[in-house]
N, C-alpha and C positions, 0 to 999 in steps of 0.2 A: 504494500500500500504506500501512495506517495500523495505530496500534498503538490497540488499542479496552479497556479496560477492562467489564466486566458483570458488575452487580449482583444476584442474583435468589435469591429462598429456593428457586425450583423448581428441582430439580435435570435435570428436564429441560428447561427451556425454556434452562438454560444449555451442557446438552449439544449442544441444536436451535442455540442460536446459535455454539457454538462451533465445530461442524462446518459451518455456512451462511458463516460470514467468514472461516473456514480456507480456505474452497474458493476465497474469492474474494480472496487473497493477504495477507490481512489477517493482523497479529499479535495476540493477545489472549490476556486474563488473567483469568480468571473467579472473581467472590466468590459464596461461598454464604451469608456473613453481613455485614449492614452494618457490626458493628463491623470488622469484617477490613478491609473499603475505607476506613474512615473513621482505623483506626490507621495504613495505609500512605499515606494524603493526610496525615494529620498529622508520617507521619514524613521527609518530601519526597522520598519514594521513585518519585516517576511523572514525571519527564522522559521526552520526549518523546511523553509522550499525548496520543493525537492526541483520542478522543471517549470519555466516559463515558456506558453503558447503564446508567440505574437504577432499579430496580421503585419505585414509591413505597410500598410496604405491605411492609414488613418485620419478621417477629415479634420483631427483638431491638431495632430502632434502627428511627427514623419516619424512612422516605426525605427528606421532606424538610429534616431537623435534618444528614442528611448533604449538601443542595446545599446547603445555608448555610454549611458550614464548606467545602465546597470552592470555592463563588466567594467566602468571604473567601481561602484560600488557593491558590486558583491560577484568577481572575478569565478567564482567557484559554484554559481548557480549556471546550469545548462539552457539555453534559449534553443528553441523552434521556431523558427519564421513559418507564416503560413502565408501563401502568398496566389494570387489568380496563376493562368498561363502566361501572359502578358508580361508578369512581373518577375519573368526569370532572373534576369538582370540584376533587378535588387536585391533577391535573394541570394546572388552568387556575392554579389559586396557584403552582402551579411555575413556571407561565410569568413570572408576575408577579416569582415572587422569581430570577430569569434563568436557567431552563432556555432552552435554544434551541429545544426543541420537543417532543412527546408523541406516541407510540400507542400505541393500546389491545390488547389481547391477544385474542383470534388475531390476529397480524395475518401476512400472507401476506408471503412471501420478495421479493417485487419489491417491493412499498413499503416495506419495511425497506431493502433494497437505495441504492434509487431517495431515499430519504430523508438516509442515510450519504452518497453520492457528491452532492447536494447543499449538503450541509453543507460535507463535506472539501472540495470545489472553492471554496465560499464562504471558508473558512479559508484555502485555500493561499490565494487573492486579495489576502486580508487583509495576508497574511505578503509575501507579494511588494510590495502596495504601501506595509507599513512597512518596507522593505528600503530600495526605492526613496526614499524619504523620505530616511533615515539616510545614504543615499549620498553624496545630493544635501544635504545638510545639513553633513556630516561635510567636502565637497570646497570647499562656499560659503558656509556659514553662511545661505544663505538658506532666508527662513520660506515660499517659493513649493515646493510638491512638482511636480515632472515623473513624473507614471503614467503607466505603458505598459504592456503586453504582448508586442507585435506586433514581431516581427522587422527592419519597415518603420523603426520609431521608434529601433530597438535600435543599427540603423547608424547613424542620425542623432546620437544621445546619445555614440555612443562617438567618432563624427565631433569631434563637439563638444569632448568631453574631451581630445582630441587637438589639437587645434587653440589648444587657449583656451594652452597654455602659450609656443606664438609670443606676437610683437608685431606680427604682418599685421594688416590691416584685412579684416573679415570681412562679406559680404554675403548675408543670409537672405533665401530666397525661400521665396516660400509663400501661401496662399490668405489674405484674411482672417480674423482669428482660429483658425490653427493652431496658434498658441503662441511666435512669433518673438521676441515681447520674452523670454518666459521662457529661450530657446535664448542672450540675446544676455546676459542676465541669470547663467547660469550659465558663458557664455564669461569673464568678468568674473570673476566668483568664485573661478572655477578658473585663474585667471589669475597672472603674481604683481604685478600692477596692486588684485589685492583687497583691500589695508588702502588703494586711495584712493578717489575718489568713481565711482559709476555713475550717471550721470546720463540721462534718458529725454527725447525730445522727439517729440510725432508732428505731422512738418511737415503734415501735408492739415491739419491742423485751425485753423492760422494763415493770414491774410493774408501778403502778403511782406513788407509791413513791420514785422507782427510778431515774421514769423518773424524777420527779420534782428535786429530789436532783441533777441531771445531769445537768439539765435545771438551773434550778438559783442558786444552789448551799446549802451549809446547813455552819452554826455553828455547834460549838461543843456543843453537845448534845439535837442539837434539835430533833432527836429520836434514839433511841434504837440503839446501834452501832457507833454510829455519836460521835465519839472517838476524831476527830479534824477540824478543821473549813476546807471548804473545795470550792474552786472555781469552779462555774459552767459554763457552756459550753455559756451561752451569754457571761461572759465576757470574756471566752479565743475569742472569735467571734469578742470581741472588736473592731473598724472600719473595718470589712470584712463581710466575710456572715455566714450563718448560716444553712445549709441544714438541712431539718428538713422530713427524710425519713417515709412512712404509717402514714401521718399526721390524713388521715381519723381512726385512730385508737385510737386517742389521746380521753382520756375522761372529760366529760364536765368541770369537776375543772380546769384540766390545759388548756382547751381552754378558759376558764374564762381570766386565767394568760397569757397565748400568745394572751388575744386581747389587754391585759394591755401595755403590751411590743410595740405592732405594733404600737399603738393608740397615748401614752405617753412617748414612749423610753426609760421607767426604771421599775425596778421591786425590789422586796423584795426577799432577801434572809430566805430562808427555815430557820425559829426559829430566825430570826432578825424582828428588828421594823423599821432599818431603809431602804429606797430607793437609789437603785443607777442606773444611770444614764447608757444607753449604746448605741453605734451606730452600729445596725448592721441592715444589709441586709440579707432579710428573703428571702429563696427559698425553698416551699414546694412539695412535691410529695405525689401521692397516682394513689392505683391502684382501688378504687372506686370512683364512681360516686356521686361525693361528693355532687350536687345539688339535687340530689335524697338522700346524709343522710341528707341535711339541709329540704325537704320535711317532710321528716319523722322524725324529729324533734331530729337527732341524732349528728347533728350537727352544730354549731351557724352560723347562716347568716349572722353576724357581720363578724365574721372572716373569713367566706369564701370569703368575697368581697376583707376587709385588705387583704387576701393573693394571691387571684388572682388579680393583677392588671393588668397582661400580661398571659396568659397561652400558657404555649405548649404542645401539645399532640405529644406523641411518636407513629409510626403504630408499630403493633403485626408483629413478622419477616416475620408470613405469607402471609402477605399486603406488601411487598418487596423481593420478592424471590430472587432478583439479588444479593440483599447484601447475601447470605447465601454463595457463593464461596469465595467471599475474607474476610467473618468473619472468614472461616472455614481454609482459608489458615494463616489468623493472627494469629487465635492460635494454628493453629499447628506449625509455626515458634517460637512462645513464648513458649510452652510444650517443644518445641526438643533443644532449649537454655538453658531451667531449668533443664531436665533431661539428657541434654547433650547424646540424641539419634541423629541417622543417619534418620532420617524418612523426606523424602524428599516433597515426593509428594501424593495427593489423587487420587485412580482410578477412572475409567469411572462409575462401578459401586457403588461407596460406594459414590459417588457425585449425582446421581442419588439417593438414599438411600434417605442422607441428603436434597435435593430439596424438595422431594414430601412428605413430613415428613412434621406436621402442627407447629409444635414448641410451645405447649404450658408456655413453660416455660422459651421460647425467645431467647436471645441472650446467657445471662447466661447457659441454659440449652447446648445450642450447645458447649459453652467452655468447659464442663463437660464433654460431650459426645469427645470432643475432646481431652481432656485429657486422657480421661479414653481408650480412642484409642489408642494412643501413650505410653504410661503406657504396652500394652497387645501386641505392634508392636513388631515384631522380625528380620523383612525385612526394607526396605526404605521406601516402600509404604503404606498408609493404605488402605486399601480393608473393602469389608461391611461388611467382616465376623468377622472384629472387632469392628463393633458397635452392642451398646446394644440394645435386643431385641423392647424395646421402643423406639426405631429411628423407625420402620417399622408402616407405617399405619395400621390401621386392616381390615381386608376384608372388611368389609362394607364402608368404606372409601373411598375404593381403586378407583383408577381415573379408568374409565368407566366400574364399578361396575352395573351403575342405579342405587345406594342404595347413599344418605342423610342422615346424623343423624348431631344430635344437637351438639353445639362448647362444649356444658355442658359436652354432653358426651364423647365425643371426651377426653376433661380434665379429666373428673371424667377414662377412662380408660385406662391413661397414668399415673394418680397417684398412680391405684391400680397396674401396673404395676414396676412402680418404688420402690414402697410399697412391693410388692412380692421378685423382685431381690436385695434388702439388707435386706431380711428377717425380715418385720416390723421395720428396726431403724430407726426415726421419725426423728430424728436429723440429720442423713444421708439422707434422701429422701428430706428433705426439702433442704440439699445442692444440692443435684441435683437440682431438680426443681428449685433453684432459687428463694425462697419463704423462709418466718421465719417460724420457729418452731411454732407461735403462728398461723400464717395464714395456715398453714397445717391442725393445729388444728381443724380449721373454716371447713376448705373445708372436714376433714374426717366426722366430725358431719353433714356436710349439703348435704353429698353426703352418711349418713350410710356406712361406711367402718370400718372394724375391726381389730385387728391384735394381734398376742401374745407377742410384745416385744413392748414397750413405753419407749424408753430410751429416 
């Protein structure tokens, strides 16, 4: 239900709409002169309105000199021009000057209908995802937003917010690019560890002797290079926490060393003798089944327990389809900020596109795909014909096909896909996808895939 304001000198087409939005639980309040609507917007009398109906041709006041004073004073209420055939024209400068949209008169009751419950859906979105925002803003001060919709995510976030005020060590599991840093990021903030440091590391992407120099740090010349003494990443973490990203990647020496640290809360600096002391809160992620590497003896059961004290598993976006409109509208508002484009809104088709799309590559991947949209837009809109080949299912996929195939495959033909359209750059594909260079690696060997370029 929404409360509708309507503008119109006919006095029947305000009768027609008042009885047509009545019926359909709507509240509303009908003007028969422009001055009348234009002295109650002036006089801040319309809280909570939800849409304004307004004729552009008015014999007392020009419809349009009324949307100019109302998106100066109330920028965040959505206008309808209603307008003759004739009056295409001013309906299109309405557009320009930010009506959200126009029809012409007759117009028939299901696209008036059908027009309003798109808008009001698009608004509540809005509103939900500047909620979201404030929440998450208001709880961490962080400038990362967490949107959602989906019931799936709802538990995870409140999980979250429950959990961050321990001092356990927390373990996020979850696909590539489902948002684990940002889950370990708000664990932090909402923590009371938040006025110290949150520091990020993603082990796959290190050798081990990088890693370990990152990790505890080195003297000068404990090897080859090692030019000046140098502080590692526990004690920047000093009283705060310590994300420790593809923990399941870590190899057995430095899981030795991070059960040391959990265990005893100090550690040795890379080519020193002595110990130092540190407080920090560990929060691990991986997108293996890490009880299945401590099984197969590829990783310590000691530590898996230290670090899971609390887990949260994140769902794959495919297990939330509702979040896929307002991730896709989040960043396409962050894209058209950064690159300072006009690109407004997504069509019916290229929304359709993106829903029935499996996401292997999750949240992350849709940013990309949404980027790279916005990048190629030359219009307002994006349309499907600006998303990449690899947004489209493949036949065998395709909803009521009767044809199933495996999640394996499904991945394995979105990476050779990805693989193909940046012409084998490994480094490039794996920013798409959402995944390190080093776990590409894994997935091309363990899926036989080839290519001519390994940059």
């Amino acid at each position: 239900m929404a409360k509708i304001f309507i503008c119109d000198d006919e006095i029947e087409i305000l009768t027609y709409l008042d009885k047509l939005l009545r019926a359909s639980s709507h509240q509303v309040e009908t003007f028969s002169r422009g001055a009348d609507l234009l002295a109650r917007l002036e006089s801040g009398e319309i809280p909570g309105c939800d849409v304004i109906l307004q004729d552009v041709r008015m014999p007392d006041l020009d419809g349009l000199r009324i949307l100019k004073q109302l998106r100066k004073l109330y920028p965040g209420v959505p206008v309808v021009i209603m307008t003759a055939h004739g009056g295409i024209d001013d309906a299109v400068h309405a557009i320009k000057l930010g009506a959200y949209d126009y029809i012409t008169k007759p117009f028939p009751k299901e696209k008036l209908l059908g027009m309003l419950e798109r808008l009001l859906d698009h608004s509540r979105l809005a509103a939900e995802n500047r909620q979201l925002r404030e929440e998450l803003h208001r709880g961490s001060g962080s400038s990362n937003a967490i949107i959602f919709r989906s019931a799936a995510f709802r538990e995870v976030y409140d999980l979250t917010l429950q959990v961050a005020e321990s001092d356990a060590n927390i373990l996020v599991m979850g696909e590539s690019g489902t948002g684990k840093e940002l889950i370990a990021s708000a664990l932090h903030h909402n923590s009371p560890r938040r006025g110290k440091p949150f520091v990020s590391l993603n082990c796959a992407a290190l050798s081990d002797t990088l890693l370990e120099s990152q990790l505890f740090g080195h003297v000068r010349g404990a090897f080859t290079g090692a030019v000046i003494n140098q502080k590692g990443l526990l004690e920047e973490a000093d009283g705060g926490t310590l994300f420790l990203d593809e923990i399941g990647d870590v190899s057995p020496a430095i899981q030795a060393k991070l059960l040391r640290v959990t265990q005893e809360k100090d550690f040795i600096v890379l080519g020193s003798t002595r110990t130092r002391k540190v407080d920090v809160r560990f929060v691990a992620a991986t997108n293996k089944d890490l009880m299945s590497e401590v099984q197969a003896g590829r990783f310590r059961e000691d530590l898996y327990y230290r670090l899971n004290v609390i887990s949260i598993t994140l769902p794959p976006l495919r297990e939330r389809r509702e979040d896929i409109e307002p991730l896709a509208r989040h960043f396409l508002d962050i894209s058209t900020r950064r690159m300072r484009k006009e690109v407004r809104d997504i069509d019916g088709a290229a929304l359709q596109v993106l829903l029935q799309y499996d996401w292997p590559g999750n949240v992350r991947e849709l940013e990309n795909v949404i980027e790279r949209a916005v990048i190629l837009a030359r219009g307002t809109t994006l349309t499907a014909a600006l998303l990449p080949l690899g947004t489209r299912r493949e036949p065998a996929a395709a909803a009521g096909s009767g044809t199933l195939i495996a999640l394996d495959e499904v991945e394995r033909r979105h990476i050779v896909s990805v693989l193909k359209e940046t012409d084998f750059n490994k480094s490039r594909s794996a920013e798409i996808l959402g995944i390190s260079r080093k776990t590409l690696d894994r997935k091309i060997s363990e899926f036989k895939l080839g290519g001519n370029r390994t940059p």
